[in-house]
C-alpha positions as CSV (number, residue, x, y, z in Angstrom):
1,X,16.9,-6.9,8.9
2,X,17.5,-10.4,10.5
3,X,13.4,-10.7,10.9
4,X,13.0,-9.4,7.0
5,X,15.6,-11.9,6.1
6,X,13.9,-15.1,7.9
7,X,11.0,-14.2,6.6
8,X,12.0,-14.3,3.2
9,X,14.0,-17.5,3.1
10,X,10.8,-19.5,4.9
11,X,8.8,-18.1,2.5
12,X,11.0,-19.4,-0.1
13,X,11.5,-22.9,1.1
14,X,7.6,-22.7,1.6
15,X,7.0,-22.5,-1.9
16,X,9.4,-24.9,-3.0
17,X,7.3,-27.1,-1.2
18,X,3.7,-26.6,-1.6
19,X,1.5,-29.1,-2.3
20,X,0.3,-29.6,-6.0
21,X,-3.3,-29.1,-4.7
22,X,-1.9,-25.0,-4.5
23,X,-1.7,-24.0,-7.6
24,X,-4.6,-26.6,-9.3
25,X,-7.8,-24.7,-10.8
26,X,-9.8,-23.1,-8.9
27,X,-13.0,-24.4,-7.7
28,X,-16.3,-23.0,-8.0
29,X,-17.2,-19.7,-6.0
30,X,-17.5,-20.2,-2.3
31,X,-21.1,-19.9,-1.0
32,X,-21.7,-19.0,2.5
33,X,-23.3,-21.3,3.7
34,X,-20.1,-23.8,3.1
35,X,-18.0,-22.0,5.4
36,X,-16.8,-25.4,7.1
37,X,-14.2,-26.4,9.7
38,X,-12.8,-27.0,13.3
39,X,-13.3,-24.9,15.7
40,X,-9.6,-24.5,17.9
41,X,-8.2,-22.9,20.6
42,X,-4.6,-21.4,19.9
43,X,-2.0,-22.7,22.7
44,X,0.2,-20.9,24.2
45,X,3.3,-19.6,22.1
46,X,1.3,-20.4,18.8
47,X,0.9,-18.6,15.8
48,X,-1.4,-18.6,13.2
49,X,2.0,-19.6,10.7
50,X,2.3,-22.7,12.8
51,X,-1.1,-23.6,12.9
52,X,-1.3,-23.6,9.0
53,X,2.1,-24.9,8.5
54,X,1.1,-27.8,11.1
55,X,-2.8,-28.2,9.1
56,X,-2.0,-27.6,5.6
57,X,2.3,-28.0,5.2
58,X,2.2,-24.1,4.0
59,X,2.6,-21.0,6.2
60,X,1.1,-19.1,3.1
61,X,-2.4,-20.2,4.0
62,X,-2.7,-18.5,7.6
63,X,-4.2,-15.2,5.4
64,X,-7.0,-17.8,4.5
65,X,-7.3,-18.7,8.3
66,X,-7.8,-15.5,9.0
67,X,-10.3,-14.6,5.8
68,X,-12.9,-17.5,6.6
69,X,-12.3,-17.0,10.6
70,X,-13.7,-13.6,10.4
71,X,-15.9,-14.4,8.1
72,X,-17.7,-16.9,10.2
73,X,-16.9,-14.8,13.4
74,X,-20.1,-12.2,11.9
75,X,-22.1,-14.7,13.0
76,X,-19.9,-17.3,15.7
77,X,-19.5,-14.8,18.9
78,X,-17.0,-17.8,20.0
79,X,-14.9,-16.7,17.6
80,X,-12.4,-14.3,17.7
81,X,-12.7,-11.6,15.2
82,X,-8.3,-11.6,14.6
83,X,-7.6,-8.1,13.4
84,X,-3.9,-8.7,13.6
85,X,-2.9,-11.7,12.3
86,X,0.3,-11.3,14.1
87,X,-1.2,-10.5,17.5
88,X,-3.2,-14.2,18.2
89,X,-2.9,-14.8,21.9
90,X,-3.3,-18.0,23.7
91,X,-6.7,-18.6,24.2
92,X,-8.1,-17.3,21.3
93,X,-10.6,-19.1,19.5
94,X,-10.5,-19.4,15.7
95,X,-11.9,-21.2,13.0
96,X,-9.6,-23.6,10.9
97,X,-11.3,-23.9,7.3
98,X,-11.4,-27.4,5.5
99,X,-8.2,-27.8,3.0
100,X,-10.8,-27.4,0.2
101,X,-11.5,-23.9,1.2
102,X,-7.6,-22.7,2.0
103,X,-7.3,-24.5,-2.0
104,X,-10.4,-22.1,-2.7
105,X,-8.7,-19.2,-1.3
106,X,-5.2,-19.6,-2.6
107,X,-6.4,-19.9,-6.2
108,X,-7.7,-16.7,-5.6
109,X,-11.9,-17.4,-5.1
110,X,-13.4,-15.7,-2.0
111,X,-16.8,-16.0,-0.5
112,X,-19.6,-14.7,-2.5
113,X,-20.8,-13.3,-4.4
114,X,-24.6,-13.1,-3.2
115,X,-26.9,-14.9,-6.1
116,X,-30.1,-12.7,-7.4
117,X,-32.2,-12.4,-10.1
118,X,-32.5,-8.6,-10.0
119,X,-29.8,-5.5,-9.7
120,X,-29.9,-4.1,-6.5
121,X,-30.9,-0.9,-5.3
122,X,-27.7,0.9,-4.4
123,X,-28.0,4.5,-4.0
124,X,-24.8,5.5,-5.6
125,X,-25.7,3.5,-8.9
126,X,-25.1,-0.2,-10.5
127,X,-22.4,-1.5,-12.5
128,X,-23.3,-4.2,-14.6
129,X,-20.7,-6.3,-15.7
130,X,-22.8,-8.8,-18.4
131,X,-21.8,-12.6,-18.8
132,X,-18.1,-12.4,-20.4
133,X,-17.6,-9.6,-19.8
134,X,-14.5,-7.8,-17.7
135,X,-14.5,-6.4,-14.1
136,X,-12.8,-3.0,-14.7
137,X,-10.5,-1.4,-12.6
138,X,-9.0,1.9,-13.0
139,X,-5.4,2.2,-12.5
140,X,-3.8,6.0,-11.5
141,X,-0.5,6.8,-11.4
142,X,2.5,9.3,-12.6
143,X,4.0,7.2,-15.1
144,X,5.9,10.1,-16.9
145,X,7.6,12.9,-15.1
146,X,11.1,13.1,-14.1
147,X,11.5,11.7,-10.6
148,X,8.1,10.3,-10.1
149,X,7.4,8.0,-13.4
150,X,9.8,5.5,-11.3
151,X,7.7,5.5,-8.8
152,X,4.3,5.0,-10.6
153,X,6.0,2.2,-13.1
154,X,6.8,0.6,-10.2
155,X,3.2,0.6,-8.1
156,X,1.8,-0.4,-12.0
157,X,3.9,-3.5,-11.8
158,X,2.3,-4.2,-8.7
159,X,-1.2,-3.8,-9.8
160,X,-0.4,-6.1,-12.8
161,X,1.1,-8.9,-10.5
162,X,-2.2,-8.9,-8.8
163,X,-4.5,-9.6,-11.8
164,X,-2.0,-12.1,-12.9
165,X,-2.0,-13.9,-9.4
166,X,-6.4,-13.6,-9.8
167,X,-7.0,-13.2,-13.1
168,X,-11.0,-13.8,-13.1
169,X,-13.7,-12.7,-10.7
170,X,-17.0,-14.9,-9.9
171,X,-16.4,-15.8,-13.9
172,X,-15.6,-12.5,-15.4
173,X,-11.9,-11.3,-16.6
174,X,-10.3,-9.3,-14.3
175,X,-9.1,-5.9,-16.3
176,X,-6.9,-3.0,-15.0
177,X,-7.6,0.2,-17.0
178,X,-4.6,2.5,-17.0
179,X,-3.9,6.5,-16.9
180,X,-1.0,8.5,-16.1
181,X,-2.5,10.9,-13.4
182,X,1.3,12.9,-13.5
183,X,1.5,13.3,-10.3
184,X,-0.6,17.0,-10.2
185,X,-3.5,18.3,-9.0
186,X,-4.5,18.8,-13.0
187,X,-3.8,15.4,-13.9
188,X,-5.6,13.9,-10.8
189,X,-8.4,15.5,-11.8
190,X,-8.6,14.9,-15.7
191,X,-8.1,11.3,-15.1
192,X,-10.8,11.3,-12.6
193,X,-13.1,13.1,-14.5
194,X,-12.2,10.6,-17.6
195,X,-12.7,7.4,-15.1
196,X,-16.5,8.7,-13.9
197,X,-17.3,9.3,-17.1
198,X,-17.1,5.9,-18.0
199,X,-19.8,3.8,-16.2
200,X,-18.0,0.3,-16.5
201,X,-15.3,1.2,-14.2
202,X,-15.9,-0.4,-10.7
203,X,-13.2,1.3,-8.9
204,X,-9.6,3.0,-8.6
205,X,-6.7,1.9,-7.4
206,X,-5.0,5.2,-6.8
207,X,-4.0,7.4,-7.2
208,X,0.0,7.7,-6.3
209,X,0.6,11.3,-5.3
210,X,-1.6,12.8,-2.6
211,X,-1.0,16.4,-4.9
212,X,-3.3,13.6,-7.4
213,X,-5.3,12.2,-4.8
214,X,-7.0,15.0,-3.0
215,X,-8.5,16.6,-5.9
216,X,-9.3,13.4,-7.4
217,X,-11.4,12.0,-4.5
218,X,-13.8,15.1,-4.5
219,X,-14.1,14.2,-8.1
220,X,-14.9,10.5,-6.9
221,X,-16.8,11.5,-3.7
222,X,-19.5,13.2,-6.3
223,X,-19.8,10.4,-8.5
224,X,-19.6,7.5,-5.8
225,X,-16.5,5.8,-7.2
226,X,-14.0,4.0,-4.4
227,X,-10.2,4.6,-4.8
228,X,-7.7,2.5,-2.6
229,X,-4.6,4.4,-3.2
230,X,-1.5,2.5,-2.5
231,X,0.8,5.7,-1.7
232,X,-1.0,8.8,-0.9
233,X,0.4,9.5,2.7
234,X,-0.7,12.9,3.3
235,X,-2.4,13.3,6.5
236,X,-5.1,15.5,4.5
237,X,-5.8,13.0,2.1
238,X,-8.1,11.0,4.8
239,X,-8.9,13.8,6.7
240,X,-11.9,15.8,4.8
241,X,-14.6,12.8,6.0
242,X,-15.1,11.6,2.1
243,X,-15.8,7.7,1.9
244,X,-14.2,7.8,-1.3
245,X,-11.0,8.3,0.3
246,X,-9.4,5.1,1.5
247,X,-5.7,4.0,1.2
248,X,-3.1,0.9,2.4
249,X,-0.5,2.9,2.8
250,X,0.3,4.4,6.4
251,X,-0.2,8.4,6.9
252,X,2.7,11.1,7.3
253,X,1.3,11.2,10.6
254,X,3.1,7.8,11.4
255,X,5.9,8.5,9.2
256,X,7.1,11.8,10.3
257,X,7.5,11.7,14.0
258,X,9.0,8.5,12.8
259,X,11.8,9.9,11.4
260,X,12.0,12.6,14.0
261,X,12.9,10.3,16.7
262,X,15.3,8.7,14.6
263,X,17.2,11.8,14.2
264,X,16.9,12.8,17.5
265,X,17.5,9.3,18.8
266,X,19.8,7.2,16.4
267,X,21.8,10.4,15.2
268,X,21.9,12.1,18.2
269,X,21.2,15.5,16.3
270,X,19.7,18.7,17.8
271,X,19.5,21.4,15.1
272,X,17.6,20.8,11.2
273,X,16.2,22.6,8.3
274,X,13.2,21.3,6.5
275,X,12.6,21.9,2.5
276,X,9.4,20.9,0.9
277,X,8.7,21.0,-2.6
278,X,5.3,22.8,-2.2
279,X,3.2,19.3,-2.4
280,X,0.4,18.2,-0.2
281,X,2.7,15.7,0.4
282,X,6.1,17.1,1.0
283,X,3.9,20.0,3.1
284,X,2.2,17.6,4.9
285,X,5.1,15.3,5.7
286,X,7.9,18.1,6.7
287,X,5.0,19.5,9.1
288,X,4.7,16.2,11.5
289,X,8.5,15.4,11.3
290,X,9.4,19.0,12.3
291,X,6.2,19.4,15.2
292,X,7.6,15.6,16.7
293,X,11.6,17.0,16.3
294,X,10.4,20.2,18.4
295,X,8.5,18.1,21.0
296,X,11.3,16.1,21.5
297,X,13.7,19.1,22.2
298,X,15.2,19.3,19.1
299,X,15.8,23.0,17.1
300,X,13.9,23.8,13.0
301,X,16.1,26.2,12.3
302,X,14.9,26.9,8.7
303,X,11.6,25.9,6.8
304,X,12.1,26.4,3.7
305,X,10.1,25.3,0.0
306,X,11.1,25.1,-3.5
307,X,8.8,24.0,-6.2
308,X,8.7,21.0,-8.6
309,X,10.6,21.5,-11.8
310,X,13.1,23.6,-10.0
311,X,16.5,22.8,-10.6
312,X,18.6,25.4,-9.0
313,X,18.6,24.8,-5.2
314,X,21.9,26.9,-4.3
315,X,19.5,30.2,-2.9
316,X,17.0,27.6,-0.8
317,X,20.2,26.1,0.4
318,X,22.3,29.5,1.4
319,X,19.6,30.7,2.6
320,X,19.3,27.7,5.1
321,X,22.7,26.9,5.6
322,X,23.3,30.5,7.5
323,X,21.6,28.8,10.2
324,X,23.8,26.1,10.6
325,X,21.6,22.6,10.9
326,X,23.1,19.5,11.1
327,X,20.6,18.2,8.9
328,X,18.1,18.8,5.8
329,X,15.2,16.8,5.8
330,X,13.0,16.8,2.4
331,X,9.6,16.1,1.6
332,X,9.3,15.7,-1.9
333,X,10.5,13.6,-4.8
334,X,13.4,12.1,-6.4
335,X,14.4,14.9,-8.9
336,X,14.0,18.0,-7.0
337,X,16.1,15.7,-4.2
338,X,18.7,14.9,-6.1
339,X,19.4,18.3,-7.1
340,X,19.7,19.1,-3.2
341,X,21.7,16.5,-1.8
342,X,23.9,17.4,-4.8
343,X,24.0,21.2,-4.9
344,X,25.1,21.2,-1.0
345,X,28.4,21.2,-1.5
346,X,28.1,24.1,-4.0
347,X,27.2,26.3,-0.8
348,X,30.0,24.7,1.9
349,X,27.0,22.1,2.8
350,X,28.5,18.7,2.2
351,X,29.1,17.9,5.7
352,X,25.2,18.4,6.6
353,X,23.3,15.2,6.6
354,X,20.5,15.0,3.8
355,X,17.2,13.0,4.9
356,X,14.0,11.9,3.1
357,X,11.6,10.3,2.8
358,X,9.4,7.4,0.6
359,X,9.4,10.0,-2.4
360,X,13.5,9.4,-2.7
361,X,14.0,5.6,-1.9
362,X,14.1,5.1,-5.4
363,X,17.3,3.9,-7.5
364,X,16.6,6.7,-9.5
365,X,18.0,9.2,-6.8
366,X,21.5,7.6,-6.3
367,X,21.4,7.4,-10.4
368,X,20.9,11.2,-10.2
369,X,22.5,12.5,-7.3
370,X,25.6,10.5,-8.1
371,X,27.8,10.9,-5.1
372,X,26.4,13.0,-3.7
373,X,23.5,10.4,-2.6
374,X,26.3,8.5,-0.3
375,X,25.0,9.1,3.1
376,X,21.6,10.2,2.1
377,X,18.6,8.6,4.4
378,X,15.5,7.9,3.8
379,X,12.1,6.1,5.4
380,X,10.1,3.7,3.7
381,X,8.1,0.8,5.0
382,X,9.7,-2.2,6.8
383,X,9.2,-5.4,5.3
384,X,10.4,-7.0,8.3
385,X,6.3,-6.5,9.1
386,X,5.0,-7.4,5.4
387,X,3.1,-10.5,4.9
388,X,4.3,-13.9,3.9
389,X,4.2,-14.5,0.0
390,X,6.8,-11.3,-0.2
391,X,9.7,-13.5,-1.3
392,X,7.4,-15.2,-4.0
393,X,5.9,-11.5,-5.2
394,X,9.7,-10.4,-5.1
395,X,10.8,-13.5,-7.6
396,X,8.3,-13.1,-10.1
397,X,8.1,-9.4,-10.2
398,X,12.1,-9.7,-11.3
399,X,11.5,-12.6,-13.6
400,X,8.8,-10.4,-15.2
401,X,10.3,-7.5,-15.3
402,X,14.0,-8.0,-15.5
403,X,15.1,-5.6,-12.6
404,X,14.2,-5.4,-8.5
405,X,11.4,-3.3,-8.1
406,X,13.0,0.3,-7.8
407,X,11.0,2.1,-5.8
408,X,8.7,1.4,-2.9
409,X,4.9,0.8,-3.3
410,X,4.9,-1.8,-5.3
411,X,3.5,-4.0,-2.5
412,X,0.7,-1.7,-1.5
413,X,-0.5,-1.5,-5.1
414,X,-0.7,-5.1,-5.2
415,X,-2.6,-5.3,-1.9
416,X,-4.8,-2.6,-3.1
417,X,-6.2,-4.5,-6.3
418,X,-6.9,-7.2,-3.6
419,X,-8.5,-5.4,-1.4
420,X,-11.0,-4.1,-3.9
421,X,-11.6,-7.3,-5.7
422,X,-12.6,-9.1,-2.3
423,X,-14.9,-6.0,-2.2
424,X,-16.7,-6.9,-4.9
425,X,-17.1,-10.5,-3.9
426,X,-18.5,-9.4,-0.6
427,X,-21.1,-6.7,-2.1
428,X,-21.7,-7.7,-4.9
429,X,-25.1,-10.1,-6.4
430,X,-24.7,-12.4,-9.5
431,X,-27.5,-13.4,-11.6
432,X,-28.7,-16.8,-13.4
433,X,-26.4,-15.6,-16.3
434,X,-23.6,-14.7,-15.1
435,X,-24.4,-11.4,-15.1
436,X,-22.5,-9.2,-12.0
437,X,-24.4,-6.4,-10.2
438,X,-21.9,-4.4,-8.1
439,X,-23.4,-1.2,-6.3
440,X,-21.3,1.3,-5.7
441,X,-22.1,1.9,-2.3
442,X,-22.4,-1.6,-1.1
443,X,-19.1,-1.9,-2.8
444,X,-17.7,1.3,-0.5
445,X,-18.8,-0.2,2.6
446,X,-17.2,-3.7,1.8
447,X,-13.6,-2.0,1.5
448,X,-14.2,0.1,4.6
449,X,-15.6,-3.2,6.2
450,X,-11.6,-5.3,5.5
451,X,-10.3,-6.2,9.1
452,X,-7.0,-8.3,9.8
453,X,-6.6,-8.6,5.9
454,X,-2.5,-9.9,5.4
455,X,-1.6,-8.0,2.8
456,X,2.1,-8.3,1.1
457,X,2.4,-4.8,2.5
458,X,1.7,-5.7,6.2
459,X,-2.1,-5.9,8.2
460,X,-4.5,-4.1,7.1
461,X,-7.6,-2.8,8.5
462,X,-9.5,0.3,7.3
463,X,-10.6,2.8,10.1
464,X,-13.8,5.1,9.7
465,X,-11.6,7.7,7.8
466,X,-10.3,5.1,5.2
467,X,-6.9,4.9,6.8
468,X,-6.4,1.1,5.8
469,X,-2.5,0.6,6.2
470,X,-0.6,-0.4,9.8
471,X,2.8,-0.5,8.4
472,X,5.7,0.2,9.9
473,X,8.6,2.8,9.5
474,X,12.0,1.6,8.4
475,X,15.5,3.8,7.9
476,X,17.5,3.0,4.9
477,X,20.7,4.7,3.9
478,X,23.0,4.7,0.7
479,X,26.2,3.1,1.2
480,X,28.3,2.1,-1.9
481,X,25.6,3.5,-4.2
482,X,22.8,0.9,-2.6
483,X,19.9,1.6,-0.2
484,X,20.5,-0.5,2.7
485,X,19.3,-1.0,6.2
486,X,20.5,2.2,8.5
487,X,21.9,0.6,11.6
């Protein structure tokens, strides 16, 4: 909490501070060949936050350190590709751009794209974006549905903060195209199906439930459309080998044994029950938590499911509470959790501990579990590890909005609309005109290609599988009716 805090407050004073050259218009795009700097060998103790506060008074330009570093490291073996910008040793050799090119970068141009006169030949097809013209990108997410609209209003805000922070791309309007994907398999699919079927979408950012996701990608996989979802965790979701697959978010796999060992650990608790709400999701999540609790020594007593929309919980919860655990952890959402934690005492449960996960870190589960949330934990990302302009997001997403973002991916959606649009500056060719040419494929491998990228959300660097996100695990608990750091 201490580390989240610092980092907030520098980041604060940062921006109170930055030079007027930050937020002037940006300059033209940034051909390659212009990649100019000093080469420099980090000292011992030195980070790349020092080195940019020391160069350019701002810590908030070490993401552009990194960007044109590895950028010129393709071609530099003296330099060191950094793919953690957090893990720069002594000795390392990096590239510090020219302040022109950290202005370039933080008025959101990027390198690229490649000039032609032609479209390319791209395997998986063209989009042709023609001079004025908007750069389309679909949006997916449950934003209706009891218990999960929260959750995709809140990743939506993101998305929009990130075309407002880079509103054009190599001259074109940046536009994010919108659908509520309800968090199901059906509506995964009919949005995907409606977002192929329109040629002038480049790609998708989503979608938000993995139950959405995995159906969707096949969809995409066909048609050779990228998604970056910001909050699809299941461990399936990356796990079929499609290159449409990717995501910034980290995988159940990292969260579950997560919370297992704090259980086990922190609590000090031997005997649980898991209940999942029938999800890819909730399955997939419940699964590594409960397979890490048993390695550890640790006794499942019950697995149990219910099913979304269900409302009654007291036969799931007798039927678990004969076997005594000391604690019920749920994968699943914030409306089939809330009736849970709340229907325990209803079956002499109130004393047993009730655990989740990202799915109920939402204000909308103390809201609807009353007091019955008081106690209730939950995992979600740590933004002790996210990047530097968090405090800055956090300010104007409230001043925008009029509330604190209430639920948890709103960082990863903003880091996946980035992601993709320096995709397209890296893959794609513009013409005489104006005109864009982004192919599909080229565009594919450019998100798979993003190394040591500081996102808000934290590093991220996309594996083979399209695993992007290295975030880490944080506890939370509700005490007085407010999600707060569990000690």
């Amino acid at each position: 909490m201490k580390k989240w805090f610092v980092t907030l407050l520098v980041s604060a004073l940062v921006l109170a501070l930055l030079p007027v050259w930050a937020f002037a218009a940006p300059p033209a795009q940034i051909p390659e060949d212009k990649i100019e700097g000093k080469i420099y060998t980090l000292e011992p103790r030195e980070t790349l936050s020092l080195v940019a506060a020391r160069e350019f008074g701002n810590v908030l330009a070490f993401p552009a350190i990194v960007y044109f570093n590895n950028f010129a490291a393709r071609k530099n073996p003296q330099l060191t590709l950094i793919t953690d910008p957090n893990a720069v040793k002594q000795g390392d050799v990096i590239l510090i751009p020219t302040a022109d090119l950290v202005k370039a970068y933080l008025a959101g141009e990027r390198i690229g794209p490649a000039k032609g006169d032609a479209p390319p030949d791209d395997p998986w097809g063209v989009v042709t974006v023609g001079p004025g013209e908007p750069v389309r990108i679909g949006f997916a997410a449950a934003l209706s549905g009891a218990g999960v609209d929260v959750l995709g209003i809140d990743e939506k805000r993101g998305a929009e903060l990130a075309v407002v922070d880079r509103p054009t791309l190599a001259g074109h309007p940046v536009e994010l195209v919108v659908e509520d994907d309800l968090c199901s398999g059906e509506g995964g699919t009919a949005v995907a199906n409606k977002f192929v079927a329109d040629p002038t979408i480049v790609a998708v950012v989503g979608n938000m439930c993995s139950s959405s996701s995995i159906p969707a990608s096949d969809i995409y996989e066909r048609a050779g459309y990228t998604m970056v979802s910001p909050s699809s965790t299941a461990v399936a979701f990356t796990a079929r080998g499609l290159r449409s697959a990717n995501r910034v978010c980290w995988s159940d796999a990292i969260q579950g044994p997560a919370a297992a060992k704090f259980v086990y650990e922190k609590l000090g608790l031997r005997k649980v029950a898991t209940i999942h709400d029938g999800s890819p999701y909730g399955e997939g999540l419940v699964n590594a938590f409960a397979e890490a609790f048993k390695a550890m020594g640790g006794e499942v007593v019950a697995q149990e499911a219910v099913s979304v929309g269900d409302t009654d919980m007291r036969p799931v919860l007798t039927k678990i509470g004969v076997n005594k655990p000391e604690l019920i952890y749920f994968g699943g959402f914030v409306a089939e959790g809330a009736f849970l934690a709340s229907q325990r005492a209803d079956v002499g449960m109130e004393n047993v501990i009730f655990m989740g996960a990202d799915g109920i870190k939402a204000e909308d589960f103390i809201k609807s579990a009353g007091a019955a949330a008081e106690g209730v934990y939950a995992s979600a990302a740590d933004l002790a590890t996210a990047g530097p302009g968090v405090n800055a997001f956090l300010a104007k997403y409230e001043a925008t909005y009029g509330e604190k973002p209430p639920a948890p991916f709103h960082l990863h959606a903003y880091d996946a609309v980035n992601v993709i649009m320096d995709a397209i500056y890296h893959s794609a060719v513009q013409g005489p005109d104006g005109t864009l040419w982004i192919g599909r494929e080229a565009l594919n491998r450019a998100v798979r290609a993003t190394t040591g990228y500081q996102g808000l959300s934290g590093v991220i660097t996309c594996q083979p599988n399209g695993d992007c996100g290295t975030g880490t695990v944080a506890m939370s608990k509700v005490v007085n009716g407010q999600w707060v750091p569990a000690e």
